[in-house]
Each structure stands twice: as structure tokens, then as C-alpha cells.
Backbone as CSV, one residue per row, in Angstrom:
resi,resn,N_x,N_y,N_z,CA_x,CA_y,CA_z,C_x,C_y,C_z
1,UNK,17.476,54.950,31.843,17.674,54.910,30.379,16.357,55.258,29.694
2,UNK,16.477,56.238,28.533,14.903,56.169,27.651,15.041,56.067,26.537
3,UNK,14.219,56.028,25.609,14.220,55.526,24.407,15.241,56.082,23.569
4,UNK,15.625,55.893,22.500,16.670,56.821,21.852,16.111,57.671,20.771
5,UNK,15.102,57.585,20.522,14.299,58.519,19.522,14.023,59.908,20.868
6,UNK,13.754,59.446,21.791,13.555,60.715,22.966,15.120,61.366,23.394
7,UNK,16.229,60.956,23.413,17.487,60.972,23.773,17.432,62.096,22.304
8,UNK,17.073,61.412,20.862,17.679,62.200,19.742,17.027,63.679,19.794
9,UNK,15.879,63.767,20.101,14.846,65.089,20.162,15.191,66.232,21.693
10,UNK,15.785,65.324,22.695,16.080,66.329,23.590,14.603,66.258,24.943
11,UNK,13.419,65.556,24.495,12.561,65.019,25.415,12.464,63.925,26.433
12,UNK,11.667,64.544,27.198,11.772,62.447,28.001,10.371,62.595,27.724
13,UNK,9.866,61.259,27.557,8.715,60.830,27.941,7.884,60.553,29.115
14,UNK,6.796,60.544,29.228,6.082,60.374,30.518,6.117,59.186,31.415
15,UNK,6.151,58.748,32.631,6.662,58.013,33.592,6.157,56.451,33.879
16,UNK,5.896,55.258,33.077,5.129,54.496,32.900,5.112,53.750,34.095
17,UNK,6.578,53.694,34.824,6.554,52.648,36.010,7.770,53.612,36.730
18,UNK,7.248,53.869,38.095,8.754,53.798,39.032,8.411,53.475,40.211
19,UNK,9.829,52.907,40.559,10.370,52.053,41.911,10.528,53.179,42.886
20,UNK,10.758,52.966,43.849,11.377,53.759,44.702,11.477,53.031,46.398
21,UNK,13.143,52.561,46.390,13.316,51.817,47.451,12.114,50.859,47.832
22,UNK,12.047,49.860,46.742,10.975,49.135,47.232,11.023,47.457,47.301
23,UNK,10.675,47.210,48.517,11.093,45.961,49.187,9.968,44.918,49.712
24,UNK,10.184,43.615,49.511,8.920,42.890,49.349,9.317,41.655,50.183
25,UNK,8.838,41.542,51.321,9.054,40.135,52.450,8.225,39.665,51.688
26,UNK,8.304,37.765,52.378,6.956,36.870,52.322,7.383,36.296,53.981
27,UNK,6.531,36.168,54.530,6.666,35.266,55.858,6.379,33.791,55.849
28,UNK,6.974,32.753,56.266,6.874,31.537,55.707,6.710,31.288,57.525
29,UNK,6.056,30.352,57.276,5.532,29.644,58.090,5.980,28.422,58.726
30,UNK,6.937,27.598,59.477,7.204,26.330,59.293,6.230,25.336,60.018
31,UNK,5.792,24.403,59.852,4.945,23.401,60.865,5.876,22.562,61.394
32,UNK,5.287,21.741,62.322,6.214,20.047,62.779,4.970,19.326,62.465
33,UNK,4.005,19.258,61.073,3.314,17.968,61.281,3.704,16.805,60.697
34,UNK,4.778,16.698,60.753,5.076,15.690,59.572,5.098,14.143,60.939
35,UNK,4.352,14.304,62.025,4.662,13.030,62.707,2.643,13.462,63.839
36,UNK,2.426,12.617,63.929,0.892,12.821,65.066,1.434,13.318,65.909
37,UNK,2.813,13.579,66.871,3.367,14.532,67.639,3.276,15.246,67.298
38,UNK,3.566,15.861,65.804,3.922,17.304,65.700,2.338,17.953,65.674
39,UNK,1.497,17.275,65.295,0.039,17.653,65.145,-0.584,17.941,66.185
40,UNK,0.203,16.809,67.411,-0.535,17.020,69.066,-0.049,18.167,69.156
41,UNK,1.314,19.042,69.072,1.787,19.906,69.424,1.570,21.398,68.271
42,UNK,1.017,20.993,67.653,0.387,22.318,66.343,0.090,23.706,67.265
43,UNK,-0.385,23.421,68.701,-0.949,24.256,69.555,0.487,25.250,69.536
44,UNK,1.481,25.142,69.660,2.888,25.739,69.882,3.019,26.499,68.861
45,UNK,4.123,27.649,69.304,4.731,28.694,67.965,5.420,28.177,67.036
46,UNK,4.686,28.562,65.770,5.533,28.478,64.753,6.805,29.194,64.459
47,UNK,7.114,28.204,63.878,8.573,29.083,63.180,8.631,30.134,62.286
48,UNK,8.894,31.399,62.029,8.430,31.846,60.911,9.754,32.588,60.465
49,UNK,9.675,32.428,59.289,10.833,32.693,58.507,10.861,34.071,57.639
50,UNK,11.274,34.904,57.395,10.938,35.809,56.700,12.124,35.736,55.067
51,UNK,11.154,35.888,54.414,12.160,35.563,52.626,11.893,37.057,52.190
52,UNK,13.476,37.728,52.187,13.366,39.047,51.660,13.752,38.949,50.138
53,UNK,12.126,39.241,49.044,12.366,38.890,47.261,12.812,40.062,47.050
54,UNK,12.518,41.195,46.953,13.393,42.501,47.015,13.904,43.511,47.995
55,UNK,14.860,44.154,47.750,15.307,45.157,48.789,15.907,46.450,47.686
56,UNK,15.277,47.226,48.312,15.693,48.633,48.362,16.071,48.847,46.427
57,UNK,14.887,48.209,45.539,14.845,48.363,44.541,14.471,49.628,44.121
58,UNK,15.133,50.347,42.818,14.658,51.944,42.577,15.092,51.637,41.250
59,UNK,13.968,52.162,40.151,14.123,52.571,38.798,13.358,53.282,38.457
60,UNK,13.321,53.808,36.918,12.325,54.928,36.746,12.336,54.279,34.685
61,UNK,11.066,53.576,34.242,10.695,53.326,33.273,9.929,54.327,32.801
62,UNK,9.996,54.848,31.421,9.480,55.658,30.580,8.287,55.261,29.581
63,UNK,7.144,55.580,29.294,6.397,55.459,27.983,7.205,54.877,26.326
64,UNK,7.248,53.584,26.073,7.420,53.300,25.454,8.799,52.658,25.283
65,UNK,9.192,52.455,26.492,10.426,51.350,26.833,10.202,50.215,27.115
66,UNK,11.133,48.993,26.068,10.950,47.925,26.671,12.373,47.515,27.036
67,UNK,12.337,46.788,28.200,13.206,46.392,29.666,12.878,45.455,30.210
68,UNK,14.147,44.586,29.400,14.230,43.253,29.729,14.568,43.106,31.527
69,UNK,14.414,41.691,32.093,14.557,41.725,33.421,15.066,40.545,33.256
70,UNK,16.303,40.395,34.038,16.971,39.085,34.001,17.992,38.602,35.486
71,UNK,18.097,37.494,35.788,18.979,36.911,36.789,18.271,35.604,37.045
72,UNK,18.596,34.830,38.270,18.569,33.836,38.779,17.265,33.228,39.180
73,UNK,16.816,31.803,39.061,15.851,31.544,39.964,16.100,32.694,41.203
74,UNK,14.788,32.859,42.116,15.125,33.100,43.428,15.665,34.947,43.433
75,UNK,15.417,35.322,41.786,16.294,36.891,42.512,14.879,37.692,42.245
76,UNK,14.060,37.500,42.036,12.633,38.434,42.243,12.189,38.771,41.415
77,UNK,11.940,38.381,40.128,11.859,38.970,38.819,10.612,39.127,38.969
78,UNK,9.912,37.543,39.117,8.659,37.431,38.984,7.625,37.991,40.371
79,UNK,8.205,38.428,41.672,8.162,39.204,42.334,7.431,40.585,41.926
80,UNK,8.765,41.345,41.259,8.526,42.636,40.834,7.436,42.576,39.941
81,UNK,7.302,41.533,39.121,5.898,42.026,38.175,5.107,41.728,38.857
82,UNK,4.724,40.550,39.896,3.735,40.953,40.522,2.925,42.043,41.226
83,UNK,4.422,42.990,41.776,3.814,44.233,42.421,3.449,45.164,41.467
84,UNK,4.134,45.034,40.288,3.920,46.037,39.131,2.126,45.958,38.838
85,UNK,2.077,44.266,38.344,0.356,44.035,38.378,-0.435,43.953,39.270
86,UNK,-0.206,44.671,40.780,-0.830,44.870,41.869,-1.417,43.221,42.280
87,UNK,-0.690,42.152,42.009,-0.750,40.936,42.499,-0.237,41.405,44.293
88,UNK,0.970,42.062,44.436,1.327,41.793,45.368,1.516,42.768,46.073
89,UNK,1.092,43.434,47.061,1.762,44.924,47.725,3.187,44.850,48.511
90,UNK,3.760,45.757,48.164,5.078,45.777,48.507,5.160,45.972,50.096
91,UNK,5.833,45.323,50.764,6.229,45.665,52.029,6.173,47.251,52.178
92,UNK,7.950,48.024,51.797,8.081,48.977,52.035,8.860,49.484,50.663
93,UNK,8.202,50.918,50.626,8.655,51.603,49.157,7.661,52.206,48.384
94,UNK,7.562,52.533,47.575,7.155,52.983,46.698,7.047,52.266,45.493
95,UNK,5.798,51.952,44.366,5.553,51.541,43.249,4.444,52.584,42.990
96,UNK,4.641,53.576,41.618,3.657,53.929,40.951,3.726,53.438,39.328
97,UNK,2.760,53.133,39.005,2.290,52.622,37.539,1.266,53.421,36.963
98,UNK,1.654,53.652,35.230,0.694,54.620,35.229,0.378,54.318,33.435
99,UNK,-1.142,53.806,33.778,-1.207,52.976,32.933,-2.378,51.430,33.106
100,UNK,-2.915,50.887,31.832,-3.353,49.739,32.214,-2.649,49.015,31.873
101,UNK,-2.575,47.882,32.505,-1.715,46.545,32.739,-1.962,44.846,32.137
102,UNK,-1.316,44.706,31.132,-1.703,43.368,30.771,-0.515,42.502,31.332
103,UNK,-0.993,41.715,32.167,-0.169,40.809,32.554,0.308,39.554,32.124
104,UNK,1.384,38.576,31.794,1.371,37.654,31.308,2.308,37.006,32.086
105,UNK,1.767,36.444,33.507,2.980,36.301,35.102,3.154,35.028,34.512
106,UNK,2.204,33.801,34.529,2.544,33.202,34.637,1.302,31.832,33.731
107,UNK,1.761,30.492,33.010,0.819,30.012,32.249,-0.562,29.576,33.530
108,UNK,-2.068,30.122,33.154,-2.953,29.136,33.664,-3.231,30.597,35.176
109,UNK,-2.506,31.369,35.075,-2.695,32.667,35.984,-3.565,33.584,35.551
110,UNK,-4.704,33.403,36.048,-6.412,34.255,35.826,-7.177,33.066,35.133
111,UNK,-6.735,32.053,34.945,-7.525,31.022,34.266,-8.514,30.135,35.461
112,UNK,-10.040,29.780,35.034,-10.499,29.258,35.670,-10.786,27.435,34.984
113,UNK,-9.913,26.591,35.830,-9.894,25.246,35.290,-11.215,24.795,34.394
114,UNK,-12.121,25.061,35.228,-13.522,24.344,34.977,-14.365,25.155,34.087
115,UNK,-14.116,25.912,33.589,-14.375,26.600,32.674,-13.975,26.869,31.003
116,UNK,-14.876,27.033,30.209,-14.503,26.898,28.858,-13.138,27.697,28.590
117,UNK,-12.552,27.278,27.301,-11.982,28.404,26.208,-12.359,29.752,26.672
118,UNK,-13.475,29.898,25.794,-14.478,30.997,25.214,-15.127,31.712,26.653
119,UNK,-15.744,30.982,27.698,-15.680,31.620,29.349,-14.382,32.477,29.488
120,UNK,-13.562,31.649,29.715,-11.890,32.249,29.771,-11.864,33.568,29.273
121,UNK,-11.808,33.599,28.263,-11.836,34.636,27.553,-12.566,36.167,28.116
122,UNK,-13.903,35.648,27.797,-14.777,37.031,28.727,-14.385,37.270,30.335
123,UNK,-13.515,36.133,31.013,-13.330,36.089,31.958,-12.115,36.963,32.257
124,UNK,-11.353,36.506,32.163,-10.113,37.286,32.069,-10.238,38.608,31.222
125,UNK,-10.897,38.979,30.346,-11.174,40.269,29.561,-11.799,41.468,30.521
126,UNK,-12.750,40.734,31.253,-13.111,41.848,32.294,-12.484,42.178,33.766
127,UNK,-11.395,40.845,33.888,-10.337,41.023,34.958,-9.021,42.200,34.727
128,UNK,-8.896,42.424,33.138,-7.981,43.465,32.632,-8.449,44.603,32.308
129,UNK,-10.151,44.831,32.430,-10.797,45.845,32.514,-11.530,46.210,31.388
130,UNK,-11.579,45.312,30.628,-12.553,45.495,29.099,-14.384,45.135,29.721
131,UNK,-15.635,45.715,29.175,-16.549,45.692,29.039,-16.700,44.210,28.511
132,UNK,-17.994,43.527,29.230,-18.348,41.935,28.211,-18.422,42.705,26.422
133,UNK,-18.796,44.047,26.272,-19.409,44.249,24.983,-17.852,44.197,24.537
134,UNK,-16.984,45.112,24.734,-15.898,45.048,24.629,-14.825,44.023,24.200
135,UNK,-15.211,43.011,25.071,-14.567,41.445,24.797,-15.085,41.205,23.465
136,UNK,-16.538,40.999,23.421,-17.243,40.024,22.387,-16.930,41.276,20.960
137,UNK,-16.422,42.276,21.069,-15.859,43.152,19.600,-14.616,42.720,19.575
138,UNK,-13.293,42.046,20.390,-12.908,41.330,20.031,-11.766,40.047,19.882
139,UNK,-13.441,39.366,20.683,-13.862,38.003,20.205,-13.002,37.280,18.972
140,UNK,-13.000,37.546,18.312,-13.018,37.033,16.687,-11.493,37.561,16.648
141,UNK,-11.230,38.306,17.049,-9.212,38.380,16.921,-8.619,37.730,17.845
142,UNK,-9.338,37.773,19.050,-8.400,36.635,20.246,-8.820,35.381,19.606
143,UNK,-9.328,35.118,19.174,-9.399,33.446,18.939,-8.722,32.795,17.712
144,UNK,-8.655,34.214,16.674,-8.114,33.986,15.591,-6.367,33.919,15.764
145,UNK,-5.750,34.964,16.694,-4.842,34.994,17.272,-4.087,33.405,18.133
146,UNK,-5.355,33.181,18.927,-4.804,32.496,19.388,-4.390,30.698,18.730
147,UNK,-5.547,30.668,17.653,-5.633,29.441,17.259,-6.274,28.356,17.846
148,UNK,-6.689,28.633,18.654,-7.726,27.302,19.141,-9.172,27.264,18.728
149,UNK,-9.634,27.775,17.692,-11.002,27.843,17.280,-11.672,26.433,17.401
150,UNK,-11.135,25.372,17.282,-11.522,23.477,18.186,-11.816,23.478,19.204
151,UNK,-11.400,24.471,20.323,-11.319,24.230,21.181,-11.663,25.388,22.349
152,UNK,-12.426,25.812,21.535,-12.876,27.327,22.738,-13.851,26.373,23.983
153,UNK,-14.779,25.179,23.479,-15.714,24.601,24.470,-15.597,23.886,25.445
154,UNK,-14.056,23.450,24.987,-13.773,22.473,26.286,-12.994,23.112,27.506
155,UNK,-12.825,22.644,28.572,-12.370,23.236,30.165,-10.992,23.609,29.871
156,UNK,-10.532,24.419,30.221,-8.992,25.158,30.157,-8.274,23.864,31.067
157,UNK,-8.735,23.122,31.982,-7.448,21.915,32.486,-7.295,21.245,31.738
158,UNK,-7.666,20.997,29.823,-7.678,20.117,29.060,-6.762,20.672,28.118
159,UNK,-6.379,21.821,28.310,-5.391,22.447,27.893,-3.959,22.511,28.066
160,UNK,-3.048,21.842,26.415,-1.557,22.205,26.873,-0.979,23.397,27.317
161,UNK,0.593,23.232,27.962,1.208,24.287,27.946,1.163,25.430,27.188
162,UNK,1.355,24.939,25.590,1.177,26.015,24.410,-0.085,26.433,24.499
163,UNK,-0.832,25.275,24.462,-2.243,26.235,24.245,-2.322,27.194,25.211
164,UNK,-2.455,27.046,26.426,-2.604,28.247,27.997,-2.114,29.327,27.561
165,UNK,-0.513,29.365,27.009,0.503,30.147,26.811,-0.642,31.057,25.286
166,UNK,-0.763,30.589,24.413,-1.643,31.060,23.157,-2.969,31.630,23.289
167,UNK,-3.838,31.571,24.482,-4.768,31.848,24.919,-4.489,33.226,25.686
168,UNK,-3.673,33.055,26.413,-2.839,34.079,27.389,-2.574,35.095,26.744
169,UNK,-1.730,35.108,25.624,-1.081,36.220,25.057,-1.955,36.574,24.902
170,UNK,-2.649,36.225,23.765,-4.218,36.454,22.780,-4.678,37.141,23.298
171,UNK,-5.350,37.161,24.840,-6.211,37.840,25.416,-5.212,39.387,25.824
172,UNK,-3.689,38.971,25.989,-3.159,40.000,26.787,-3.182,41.052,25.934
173,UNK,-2.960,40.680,24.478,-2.749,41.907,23.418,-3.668,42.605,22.596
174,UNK,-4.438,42.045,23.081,-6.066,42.763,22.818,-7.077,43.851,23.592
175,UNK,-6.389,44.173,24.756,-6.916,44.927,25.965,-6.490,46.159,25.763
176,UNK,-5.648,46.456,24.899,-5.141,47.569,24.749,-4.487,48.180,25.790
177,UNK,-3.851,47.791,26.309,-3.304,47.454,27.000,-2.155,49.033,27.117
178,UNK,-1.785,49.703,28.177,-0.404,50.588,28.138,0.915,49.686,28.205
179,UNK,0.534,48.564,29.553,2.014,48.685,29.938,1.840,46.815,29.325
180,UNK,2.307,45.962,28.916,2.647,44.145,28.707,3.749,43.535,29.762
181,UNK,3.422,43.192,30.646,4.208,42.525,31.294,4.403,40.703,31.034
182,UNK,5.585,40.384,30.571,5.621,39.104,30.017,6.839,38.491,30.611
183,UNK,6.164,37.372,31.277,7.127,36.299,32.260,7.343,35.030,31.780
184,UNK,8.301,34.888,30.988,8.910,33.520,30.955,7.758,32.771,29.866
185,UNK,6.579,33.536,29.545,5.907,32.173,29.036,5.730,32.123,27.507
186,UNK,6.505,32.384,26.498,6.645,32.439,25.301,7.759,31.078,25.686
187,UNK,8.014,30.566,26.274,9.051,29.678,26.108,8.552,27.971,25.816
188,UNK,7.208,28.116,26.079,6.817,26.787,25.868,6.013,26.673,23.992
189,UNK,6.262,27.961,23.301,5.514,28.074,22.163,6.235,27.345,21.313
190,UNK,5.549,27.060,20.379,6.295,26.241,19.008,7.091,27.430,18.474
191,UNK,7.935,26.805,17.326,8.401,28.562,16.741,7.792,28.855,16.180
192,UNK,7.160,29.019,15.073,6.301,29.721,14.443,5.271,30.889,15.171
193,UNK,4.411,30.110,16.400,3.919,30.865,17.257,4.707,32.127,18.073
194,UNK,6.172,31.407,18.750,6.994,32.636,19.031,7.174,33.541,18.357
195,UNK,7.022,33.222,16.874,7.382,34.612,15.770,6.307,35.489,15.910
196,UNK,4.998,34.918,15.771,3.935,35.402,15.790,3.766,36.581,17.008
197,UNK,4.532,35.976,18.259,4.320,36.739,19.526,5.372,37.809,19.387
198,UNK,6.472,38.037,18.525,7.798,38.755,19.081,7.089,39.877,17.729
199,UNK,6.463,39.459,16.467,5.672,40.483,15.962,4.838,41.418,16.579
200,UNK,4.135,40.466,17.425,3.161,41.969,17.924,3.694,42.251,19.283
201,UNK,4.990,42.156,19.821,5.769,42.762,20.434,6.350,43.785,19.863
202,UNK,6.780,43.514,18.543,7.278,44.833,17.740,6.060,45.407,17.564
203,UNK,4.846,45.052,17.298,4.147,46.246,16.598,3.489,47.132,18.180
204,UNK,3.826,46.595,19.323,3.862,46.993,20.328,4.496,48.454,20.659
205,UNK,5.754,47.549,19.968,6.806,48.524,20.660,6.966,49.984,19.054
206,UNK,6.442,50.266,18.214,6.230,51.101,17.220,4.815,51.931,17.617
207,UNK,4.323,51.224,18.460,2.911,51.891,19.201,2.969,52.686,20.338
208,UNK,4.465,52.822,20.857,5.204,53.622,21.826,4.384,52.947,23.158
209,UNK,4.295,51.558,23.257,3.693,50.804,24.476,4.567,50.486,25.520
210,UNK,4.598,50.456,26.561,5.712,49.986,27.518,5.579,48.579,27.532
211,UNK,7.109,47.828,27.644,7.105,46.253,27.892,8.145,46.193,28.690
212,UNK,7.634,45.274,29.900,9.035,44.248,30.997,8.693,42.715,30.288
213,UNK,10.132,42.670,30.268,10.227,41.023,29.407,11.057,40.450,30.386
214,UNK,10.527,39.584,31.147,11.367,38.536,31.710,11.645,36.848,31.412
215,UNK,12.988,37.038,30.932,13.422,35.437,30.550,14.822,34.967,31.066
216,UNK,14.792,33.705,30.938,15.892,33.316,30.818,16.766,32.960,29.943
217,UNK,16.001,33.726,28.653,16.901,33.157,27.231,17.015,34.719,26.835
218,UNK,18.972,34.426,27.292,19.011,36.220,26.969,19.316,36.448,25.604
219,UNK,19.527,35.781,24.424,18.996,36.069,23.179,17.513,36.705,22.731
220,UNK,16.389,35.859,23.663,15.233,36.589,23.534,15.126,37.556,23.798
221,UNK,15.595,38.262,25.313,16.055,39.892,25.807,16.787,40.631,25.030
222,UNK,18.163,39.904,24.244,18.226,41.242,23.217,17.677,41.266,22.260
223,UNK,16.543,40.197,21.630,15.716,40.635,20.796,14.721,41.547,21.001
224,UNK,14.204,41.823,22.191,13.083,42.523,22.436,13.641,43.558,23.135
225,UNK,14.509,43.876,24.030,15.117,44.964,25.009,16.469,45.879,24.411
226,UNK,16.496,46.815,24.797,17.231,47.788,24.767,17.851,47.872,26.365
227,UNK,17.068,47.875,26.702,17.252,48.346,28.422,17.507,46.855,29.262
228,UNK,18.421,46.684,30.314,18.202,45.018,30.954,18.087,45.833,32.692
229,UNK,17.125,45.263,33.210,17.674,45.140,34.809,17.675,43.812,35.378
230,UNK,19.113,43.751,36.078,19.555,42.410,36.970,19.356,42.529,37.775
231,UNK,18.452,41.826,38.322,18.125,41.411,39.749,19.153,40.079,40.224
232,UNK,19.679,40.500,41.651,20.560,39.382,42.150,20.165,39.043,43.909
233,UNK,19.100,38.439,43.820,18.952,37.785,45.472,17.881,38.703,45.610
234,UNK,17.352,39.528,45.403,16.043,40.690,45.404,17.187,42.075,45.130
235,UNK,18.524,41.912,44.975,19.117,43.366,44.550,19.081,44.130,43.439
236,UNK,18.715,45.323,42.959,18.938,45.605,41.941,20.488,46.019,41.657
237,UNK,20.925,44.523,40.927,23.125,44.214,40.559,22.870,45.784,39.446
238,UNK,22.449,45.830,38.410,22.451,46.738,37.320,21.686,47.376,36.594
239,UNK,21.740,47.880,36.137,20.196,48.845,34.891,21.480,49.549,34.085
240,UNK,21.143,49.307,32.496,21.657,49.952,31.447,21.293,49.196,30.246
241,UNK,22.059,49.665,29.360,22.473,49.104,27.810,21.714,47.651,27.911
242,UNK,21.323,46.931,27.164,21.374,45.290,26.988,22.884,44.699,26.841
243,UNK,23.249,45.189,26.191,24.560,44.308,26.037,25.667,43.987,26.955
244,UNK,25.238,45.509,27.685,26.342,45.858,28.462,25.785,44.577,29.895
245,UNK,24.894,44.794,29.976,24.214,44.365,31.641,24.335,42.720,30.842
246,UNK,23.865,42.222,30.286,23.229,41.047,30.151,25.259,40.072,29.841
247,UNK,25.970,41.149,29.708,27.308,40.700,29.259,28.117,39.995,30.917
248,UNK,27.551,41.447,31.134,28.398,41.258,33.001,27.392,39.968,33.760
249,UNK,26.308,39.731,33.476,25.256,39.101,34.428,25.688,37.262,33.885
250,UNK,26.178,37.253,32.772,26.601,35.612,32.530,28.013,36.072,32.705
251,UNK,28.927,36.948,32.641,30.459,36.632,33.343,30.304,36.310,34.483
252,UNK,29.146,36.922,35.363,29.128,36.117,36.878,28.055,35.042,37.326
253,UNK,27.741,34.470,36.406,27.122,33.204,36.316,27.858,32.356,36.158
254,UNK,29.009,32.652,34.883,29.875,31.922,34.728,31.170,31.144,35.892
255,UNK,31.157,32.443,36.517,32.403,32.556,37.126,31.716,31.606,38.655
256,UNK,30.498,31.751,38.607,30.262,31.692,39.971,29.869,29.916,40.127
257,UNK,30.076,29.774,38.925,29.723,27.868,38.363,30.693,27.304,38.467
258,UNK,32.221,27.863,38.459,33.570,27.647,38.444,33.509,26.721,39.853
């Protein structure tokens, strides 16, 4: 699917993210220490389990699409953005991204506990690829953004949910970021703040920026998406319309609660 201003002109746009058959194990490990036997015996093979989060996923995202991502605990959402933000290398497949990457996986993810606000900040600024000079030009909009100007000095573990979540964005939408990847964590914001965030999602998305929005509040997905992909168990179930995908994905939620 691409934008519909590109659909009306007869263009596509340039290639911001594609999949291609791409599949992501984790190997799990089991122990027996749960007894001083199992510890005498640690020397022995483990069990190892293999957890397949995707299989044989394929899409093709455009410059300036945003594409919501939706399904179940457990179906890979937060998976796929990891490989998207080179958190995670894919088993087997293909991922090209093309583009810099602001990530927003998960609250307190790039954060260093023991460290200030205002550390944080330059910290994570040069983890998304901004210059310290870079950061400190601006300094004065992430903080204003974020609202914690009380509280840039004290250690980020002294920090609520909202705040992490307000710090997070702040920094994410300031990097200038091509592509915003945003997981689940606008959900702990007050409202007012959510408004604040789904604004410069729009002024995002008028900036012809690419966004993956993953939630579980599919009102929030059709506020922000045009496009939905369902992930079901690591499958890709659908890609289309919002209405259309996000319609079929709670008839079989529904049905499957029966």
C-alpha cells in the first residue's frame, strides 16, 4: 500500500523499509537449578528450546507511510521493530532500512538508571546519531517538550512511567529522525500529553516521515495509520486498508474468546 497523494499523481515513493522472507528465532535455554541436584548436575545438556517470533515475513513500506502494527501478546510486533532498529539481527531474510531511525521500543530502553535527566539526554542523542553540539542546539526543545525542567538532575530510576515515556519521545522527535518507530508507549501518558504526542505525529506525517505504530488500542491505529499489518504467532495474517485489517483482526479475537 502507498500513500494516496502518490496513488493520486501516478508515483511511488522511495523504499523506507522492506522485509523480505524474514524470520527471527530466539533459543531459550532451560536449566534444572531449581534444587542443589539440579546445580550438581548443571554439568549436563541443556534443554534448548527454539521460539520462532517471525516467519517468512515480507512487506515493502514507502517514504512517508505510516503503518500501524497490530495483534497479540506473543505475535512479534515488538520483535520486528527491533530488527527494523538493528536491536536484533534476523535469523534468515532480508531487512533493508533506509533511513535514520528513532526508536521508541520500549519505556527506560537506552536509558541509563544512574544517570541524570539532562546526561540522558546527550546520552541517548548521540546513540541516535546527533553530535554532543547537536544535542545541546536542541537542548532547550527536548526539555521544553518534554516537561520535566524540575527534574533534568535527578537519576532516571526516580523517574515515573510518564515521565520515561515524555523524556523518550522528546528526545525521539528531535533527531530528525527519517523513519519513528513507536511501541506501545504513549499509553502510559496523561491525555493532554497524548495530544501533544499524536500532534507531532501529524506534523510528522505532513513532513512526508515514515512511522510504524504499534498498539493495542486500535482506535489509536486508526488515528495515526492508514496502512495496518497483523502479525499472528510471528505470521504476517494481513497488510491493507486500516479498517479493513484491524476489522478482520478483532472478528478473530473475538471469535477465538468464544
Amino acid at each position: 500500500m502507498v500513500p494516496t497523494s502518490e496513488i493520486a499523481t501516478g508515483t511511488l515513493a522511495p523504499v523506507a523499509i522492506r522485509a523480505e522472507n524474514l524470520t527471527k528465532e530466539f533459543k531459550l535455554a532451560h536449566h534444572a537449578y531449581a534444587s542443589l541436584k539440579g546445580m550438581l548436575l548443571s554439568f549436563l545438556p541443556r534443554r534448548i528450546e527454539r521460539l520462532v517470533a517471525l516467519r517468512n515475513v515480507s512487506f515493502t513500506i514507502r517514504k512517508g507511510e505510516t503503518v500501524g502494527i497490530i495483534g497479540q501478546n506473543g505475535s512479534g510486533k515488538s520483535t520486528l521493530l527491533g530488527i527494523i532498529a538493528r536491536v536484533y539481527k534476523p535469523t534468515s531474510g532480508t531487512i533493508e532500512v533506509n533511513g535514520r531511525v528513532a526508536p521508541l521500543l520500549e519505556l527506560g530502553a537506552g536509558f541509563h538508571p544512574d544517570l541524570t535527566g539532562l546526561e540522558n539526554i546527550y546520552f541517548n542523542g548521540v546513540i541516535l546519531g546527533l553530535t554532543r553540539k547537536q544535542v545541546a542546539e536542541r537542548l532547550d526543545a527536548i526539555v521544553q517538550f518534554a516537561e520535566l525542567e524540575g527534574y533534568l538532575d535527578a537519576p532516571i530510576r526516580t523517574y515515573s512511567s510518564g515521565m520515561l515515556m515524555r523524556l523518550g519521545f522528546a528526545i525521539a522527535v528531535h533527531v530528525d529522525a527519517d523513519i519513528l518507530l513507536v511501541d506501545e508507549v504513549l499509553a502510559v501518558g496523561d491525555a493532554r500529553f497524548q495530544q501533544k504526542c499524536y500532534d507531532k505525529i501529524l506534523q510528522f506525517q505532513r513532513e512526508g516521515r515514515t512511522i510504524l505504530f504499534v498498539s493495542h488500542d486500535m482506535e489509536a491505529v486508526r488515528r495515526v495509520a492508514q496502512r495496518v499489518l497483523w502479525l499472528d504467532k510471528g505470521i504476517l495474517r494481513a497488510d491493507g486498508d486500516a479498517h479493513t485489517v484491524i476489522s478482520a483482526y478483532l472478528e478473530s479475537v473475538g471469535s477465538s474468546s468464544i
